[in-house]
C-alpha positions, 0 to 999 in steps of 0.5 A: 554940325554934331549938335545938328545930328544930335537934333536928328537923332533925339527927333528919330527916337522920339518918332519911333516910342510914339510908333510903339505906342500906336501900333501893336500892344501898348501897356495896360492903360488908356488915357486922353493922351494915350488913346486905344486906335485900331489896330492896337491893343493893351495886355493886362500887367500878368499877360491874361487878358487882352483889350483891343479891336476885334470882328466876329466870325463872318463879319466886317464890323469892328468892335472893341472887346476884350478876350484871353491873351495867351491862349493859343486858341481862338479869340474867345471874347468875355466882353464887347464895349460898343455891342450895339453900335459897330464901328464900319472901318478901322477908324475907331478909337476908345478914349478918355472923353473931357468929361472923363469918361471912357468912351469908343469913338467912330472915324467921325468922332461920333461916340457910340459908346460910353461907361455909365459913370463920369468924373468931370475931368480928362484926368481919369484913366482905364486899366486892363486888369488880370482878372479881365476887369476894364477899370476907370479910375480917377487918376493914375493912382486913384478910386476905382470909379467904373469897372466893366464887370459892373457891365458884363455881356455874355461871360462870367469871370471869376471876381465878377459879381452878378447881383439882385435887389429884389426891393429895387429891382436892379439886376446886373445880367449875362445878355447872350450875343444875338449870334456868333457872328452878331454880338448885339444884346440878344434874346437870352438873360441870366442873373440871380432872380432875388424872390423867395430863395435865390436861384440863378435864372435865364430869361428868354425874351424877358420871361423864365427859361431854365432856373438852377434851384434854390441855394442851400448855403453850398450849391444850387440843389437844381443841378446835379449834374454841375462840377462840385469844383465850381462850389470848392473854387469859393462859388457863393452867393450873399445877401448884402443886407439892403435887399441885394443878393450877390453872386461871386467867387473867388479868383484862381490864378492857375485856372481859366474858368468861365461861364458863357451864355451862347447865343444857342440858348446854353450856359455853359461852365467851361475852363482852359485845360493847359495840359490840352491846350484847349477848352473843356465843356464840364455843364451846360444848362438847359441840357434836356427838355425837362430843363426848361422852366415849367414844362408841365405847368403847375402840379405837374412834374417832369421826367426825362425816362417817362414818356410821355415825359409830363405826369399829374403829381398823385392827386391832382388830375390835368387842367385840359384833358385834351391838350395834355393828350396833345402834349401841350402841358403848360395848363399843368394839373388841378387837384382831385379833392380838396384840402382840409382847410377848403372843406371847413371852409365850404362846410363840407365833411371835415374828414381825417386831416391832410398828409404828405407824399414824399418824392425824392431826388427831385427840383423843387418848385420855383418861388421857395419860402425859406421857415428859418426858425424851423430847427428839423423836417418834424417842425417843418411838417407841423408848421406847414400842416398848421398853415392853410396856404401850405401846399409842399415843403422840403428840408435839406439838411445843412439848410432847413426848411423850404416851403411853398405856398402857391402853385408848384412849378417847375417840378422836374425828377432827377435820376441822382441828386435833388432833395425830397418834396413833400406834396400835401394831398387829402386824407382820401388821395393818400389812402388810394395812394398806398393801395395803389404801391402794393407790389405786383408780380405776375400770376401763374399757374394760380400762384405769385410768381416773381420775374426772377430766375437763377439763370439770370445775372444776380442784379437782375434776379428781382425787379419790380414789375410795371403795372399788370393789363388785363387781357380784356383792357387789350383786346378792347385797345386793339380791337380783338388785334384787328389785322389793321393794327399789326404793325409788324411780326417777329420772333415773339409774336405779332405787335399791335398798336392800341389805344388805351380809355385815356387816349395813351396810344401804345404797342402790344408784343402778343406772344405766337404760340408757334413762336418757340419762346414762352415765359422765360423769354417774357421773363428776361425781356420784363428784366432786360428794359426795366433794367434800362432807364434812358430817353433814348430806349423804348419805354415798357409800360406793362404786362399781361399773362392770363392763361395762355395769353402773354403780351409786353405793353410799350410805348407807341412810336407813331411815325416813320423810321430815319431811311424814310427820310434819310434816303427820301429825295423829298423828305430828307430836306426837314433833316438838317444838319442840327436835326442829324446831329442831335440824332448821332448824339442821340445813338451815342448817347443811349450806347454810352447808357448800355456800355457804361452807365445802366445796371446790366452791361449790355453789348448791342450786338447787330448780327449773327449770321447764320441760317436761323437769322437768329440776334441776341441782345447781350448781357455781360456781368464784366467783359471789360474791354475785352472781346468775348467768343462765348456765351459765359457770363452772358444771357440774351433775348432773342431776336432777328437780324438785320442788315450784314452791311453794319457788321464788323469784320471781327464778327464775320470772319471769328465770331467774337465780339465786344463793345467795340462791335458796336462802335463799328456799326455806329460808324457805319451809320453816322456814315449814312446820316452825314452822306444820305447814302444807303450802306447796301450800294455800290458808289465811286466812279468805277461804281465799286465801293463800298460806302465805306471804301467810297467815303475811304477814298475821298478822305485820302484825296482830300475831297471830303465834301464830295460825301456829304449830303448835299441837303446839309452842305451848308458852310456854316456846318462844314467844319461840324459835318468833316469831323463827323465824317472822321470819327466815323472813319475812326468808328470802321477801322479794320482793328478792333483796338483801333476804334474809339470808345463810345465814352470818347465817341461821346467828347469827340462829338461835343468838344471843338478842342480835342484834337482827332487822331488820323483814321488808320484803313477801315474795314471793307474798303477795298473794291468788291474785286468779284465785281470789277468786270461787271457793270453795275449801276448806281441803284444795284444793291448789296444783298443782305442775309434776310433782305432786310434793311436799315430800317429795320435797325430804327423801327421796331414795330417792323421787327416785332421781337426788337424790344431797345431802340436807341433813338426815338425817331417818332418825332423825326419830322418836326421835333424841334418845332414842337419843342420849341413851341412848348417852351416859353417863347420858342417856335409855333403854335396855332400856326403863328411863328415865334422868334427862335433862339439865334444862332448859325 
């Protein structure tokens, strides 16, 4: 009987080591007798990583993947097995097949994915390792025979090798998810392109999207913006000898780093920061539209503070006038007069030999020849003066030189980093080119006069001047500033729009000789915007003073204002919710540039309330993050006011201000962007709140969804829209030192991780108590000081003095079509719709 019990009881223990194994997290490795069956997983040796079953976001299909293990965060997937082929229940099982193969299986037995490698035996094994590498082996201790590193789906870990064999061919790729919810092989690829000078490429659909420029033995030149962290980590890229070239870095135990290609049409560089407890986003690439591979086509170069952003290189002249007008400058530009070697060849005048234009802080173009045996820039010049096919070279020190070929592609100016380009040009465009940099200045009184005053602050006392109108080239752009071309009129005068001989569409501020302002008012605008260099901020073409008549040439902003559409039934249907989003990014952006980043430390002040409606642009040489009640250290450039209702508190009742001012009426409108609700209406129930307190109180009641603007309440943005909604809440708090920073602004907008701290009572919450007994309906509105409204914030023709506009709204109405369709492979064009990028 004893005997009988201890049957049992060794029957028992069995049983539950088999359940063990079935059910939960099973050691690190996968045989044929040990199968992976869903739900279970196994844990790498180190617990870093996890393989198991797994379903995306908003879908039912399972999939086999392996992802972060001990990482209190959301399952970040770094690679799927059976992408393409789902498994439809939670029958599914990875295996050892009998012809040793690594192998996930259906409920049915049907295989829907296998390794590319097979050993002819069931003896062979698969390990979870803690650099995140599934590995077959051919036995528990042998050759390493298959590793899904050699395999990869949309992330790169440290230890992977992504390589190329420009003989054969062969490319081991990042493929993008086709969507979060859908990890299936999507339109995106990135790998190392092996032709000339190895650069990392993304693909769209087959064809170039975004490069990273040349390696130069330490990084890739064509991203100044990555974290030189990456290259210290042990980034490097090597050539094998047999024609491969191969990307890899070196393990770091204590960091969790990672690059992703998102199913958006983004790589990102990201790593886990333990002491957060979540992800930082350092890099993400492309980041702007010059970014994308050969936006201006060849001889054409890109820049991000012009606008428009594609220009001809000096020398060469657009392909199709036409389309370039248009903004289709994929044609690129041709050259004005030929070279040397073409005229000695057409039997034309030999003339004086060619040169070079330097262009520095540039991408160099695509396709680079590397002249190993040139020992300095000297030789690198003679050598490619020497060559007829040679049209540009570059030397980068610790490199040598780089040379080109054929057409130049790809060009893009960089604002920091890059290297210099030499562009050989003909004998005759240089000489233009050299009377054409002499410096100019503006003329007065018959004499030279620079724009420069000692009121100023000392870094803005000298500026080089954009290019001097003249009044008659004005006068011919407007029509004699015809009545039908005033766009608006403000405290310096009126504005007009023109069009100059080569189509370019432009604003003209023609100084009222009744306006009270004169040249030192024109001198401080000439130094204000030539200081500010930004996307985001209306750009100064140029200037006229010729005898009484003075005027400032901008760039023309053609179409309509954000309320037109914001607060239009009809028209705020084309501002979704990733248009909307890309706009508050945008505001942030250009007040991170004005607080932070541009020469002059500016403060955007939006009102000062008094009688004469007066509104300066402030200049600080260094208030710090304190609030300033004076004018010292200060100067401004006058202007009108707008709406009280995006004034802070701090500033209506004492008088101060500081960058946090500014924060606050970036509150008030990400606000008005999320809810589609005008700032000068009354809204609740009791119809007596501000949107403010209205947005206040339903934060309290919990029902924050009854603010958002029901054209974007998609719920795939919920989540995106409430965070929104509670940074701006964070942006209206009554206290000044309350609010955040726009630098934090700036990372709360673009980082799921950062955890939001609780808005604390924003100021104007409280219901308007002089209103109470009053009925007032839904459409009854705040009045402003001078009546005028939001839309005077965004339209600057309409304020005629308003010279720096944050966000360029002119192509709010369909600016991600006319992107997209100048990119390779996006959107339209001649009304034929092309697959766009995936995503939510």
């Amino acid at each position: 009987m004893a005997l009988g019990n201890c049957k049992v009881a060794a029957a028992l223990l069995l049983l539950l080591s088999c359940s063990c194994s079935f059910y939960g997290d099973a050691g690190d490795t996968i045989t044929s007798s040990q199968p992976l069956k869903d739900p279970e997983a196994i844990v790498s040796a180190g617990n870093k990583f996890k393989l198991g079953f797994f379903s995306p976001v908003n879908s039912t299909y399972r999939y086999v993947g392996i992802w972060y293990s001990n990482i209190s965060a959301e399952t970040q997937v770094v690679w799927v097995a059976n992408r393409d082929k789902p498994i439809n229940d939670s029958s599914g099982m990875m295996t050892i097949s009998d012809e040793g193969k690594l192998v996930v299986l259906n409920g049915q037995g049907e295989a829907l994915w296998s390794s590319t490698v097979s050993l002819g035996s069931n003896q062979s094994t698969a390990q979870l390792d803690d650099d995140g590498s599934l590995v077959l082996k051919s036995g528990p201790n042998g050759n390493q025979v298959w590793t899904s590193f050699q395999e990869p789906t949309d992330t790169y870990l440290t230890k992977m090798r992504l390589s190329a064999n420009a003989r054969t061919g062969n490319k081991t790729l990042l493929t993008s998810w086709r969507s979060s919810s859908d990890p299936s092989v999507g339109n995106l690829s990135a790998g190392i392109n092996p032709l000339g000078i190895p650069e990392l490429f993304m693909w769209y659909n087959g064809h170039p999207y975004w490069r990273s420029g040349p390696w130069v033995g330490q990084k890739f030149i064509g991203i100044p913006g990555m974290s030189t962290n990456v290259y210290l980590r042990g980034f490097s890229l090597q050539d094998e000898g047999d024609g491969t070239i191969t990307l890899s870095s070196v393990e770091d135990p204590d960091l969790r780093f990672a690059y992703v290609l998102t199913s958006r049409g983004k790589l990102t560089e990201q790593y886990w920061d333990s002491e957060k407890g979540g992800w930082r986003f350092d890099w993400e690439a492309p980041s702007a539209e010059c970014d994308i591979y050969g936006k201006c086509g060849p001889f054409g170069s890109c820049d991000a503070q012009n606008s428009p952003i594609c220009r001809c290189l000096k020398g060469f002249v657009p392909k199709n006038q036409d389309e370039w007008n248009k903004g289709i400058w994929t044609s690129g530009c041709v050259r004005m007069a030929s070279l040397q070697c073409d005229r000695i060849q057409n039997g034309t005048e030999v003339g004086k030999e060619d040169g070079f234009m330097k262009l520095e802080m540039m991408k160099v173009p695509t396709f680079a020849e590397y002249w190993s045996y040139m020992s300095s820039e000297q030789d690198c010049k003679d050598e490619c003066l020497k060559n007829c096919s040679c049209v540009a070279y570059s030397y980068y020190n610790g490199f040598g030189c780089m040379a080109w070929t054929g057409n130049l592609i790809d060009i893009q100016k960089f604002s920091e980093g890059g290297a210099d380009l030499n562009i050989r040009l003909a004998y005759t465009e240089l000489e233009r080119n050299v009377r054409s940099e002499e410096t100019l200045s503006l003329k007065t009184r018959g004499a030279q006069a620079t724009v420069s005053d000692g009121n100023l602050p000392e870094n803005a006392k000298e500026v080089k001047l954009e290019p001097l109108f003249k009044l008659q080239a004005l006068e011919t752009a407007t029509n004699n500033f015809h009545i039908s071309n005033k766009l608006g009129q403000g405290g310096f005068g009126g504005v007009y729009r023109g069009t100059l001989p080569d189509g370019q569409e432009i604003a003209v501020k023609r100084l009222s000789r009744t306006s009270g302002q004169g040249l030192q008012e024109l001198k401080n605008e000439v130094v204000v915007i030539s200081k500010l260099q930004h996307r985001n901020l209306v750009r100064l073409l140029g200037c006229c003073v010729e005898g009484e008549e003075m005027m400032l040439v901008y760039e023309y902003m053609p179409n309509k204002s954000l309320d037109a559409f914001l607060f239009d039934s009809l028209r705020k249907e084309r501002l979704d919710w990733e248009r909307r989003f890309s706009i508050i990014n945008g505001i942030c952006r250009g007040l991170l540039y004005l607080h932070r980043d541009s020469r002059l430390r500016i403060i955007h002040r939006d009102l000062k309330p008094t009688e004469s409606k007066n509104f300066r642009l402030w200049t600080c040489q260094d208030i710090g993050g304190n609030e300033v009640n004076t004018t010292q250290g200060c100067w401004n450039i006058k202007r009108d006011v707008y709406a009280v209702a995006l004034c802070p508190p701090e500033y209506l009742m004492e008088g101060r201000f500081s960058e946090k001012s500014d924060v606050f009426s970036f509150g008030v409108l990400l606000l008005q962007i999320v809810s589609g609700k005008r700032n000068d209406h009354f809204y609740g129930n009791e119809h007596g709140l501000s949107l403010i307190g209205f947005a206040w109180k339903l934060w309290n009641e919990g029902d924050i969804t009854a603010f958002v603007d029901p054209a974007i309440s998609d719920p795939c943005f919920l989540v995106e829209i409430f965070r929104c909604i509670q940074i701006g809440l964070l942006c209206v708090q009554e206290l000044a030192k309350d609010r955040p920073v726009v630098s934090t602004i700036t990372s709360m907008l673009n980082s799921e991780i950062v955890d939001l701290p609780t808005p604390k009572k924003p100021a104007f919450a409280e219901r308007q108590s002089s209103l109470d007994n009053e009925p007032i309906t839904q459409d009854q509105k705040i009045n402003s000081i001078n009546n005028v409204t939001i839309s005077d914030l965004y339209d600057w023709h309409r304020d005629a003095s308003f010279t720096v506009v944050f966000v360029d709204f002119s192509h709010i109405e369909d600016v991600a079509r006319r992107r997209a369709a100048s990119q390779v492979g996006f959107g339209s064009r001649n009304g034929v719709e092309k697959e766009s990028p995936p995503g939510c």
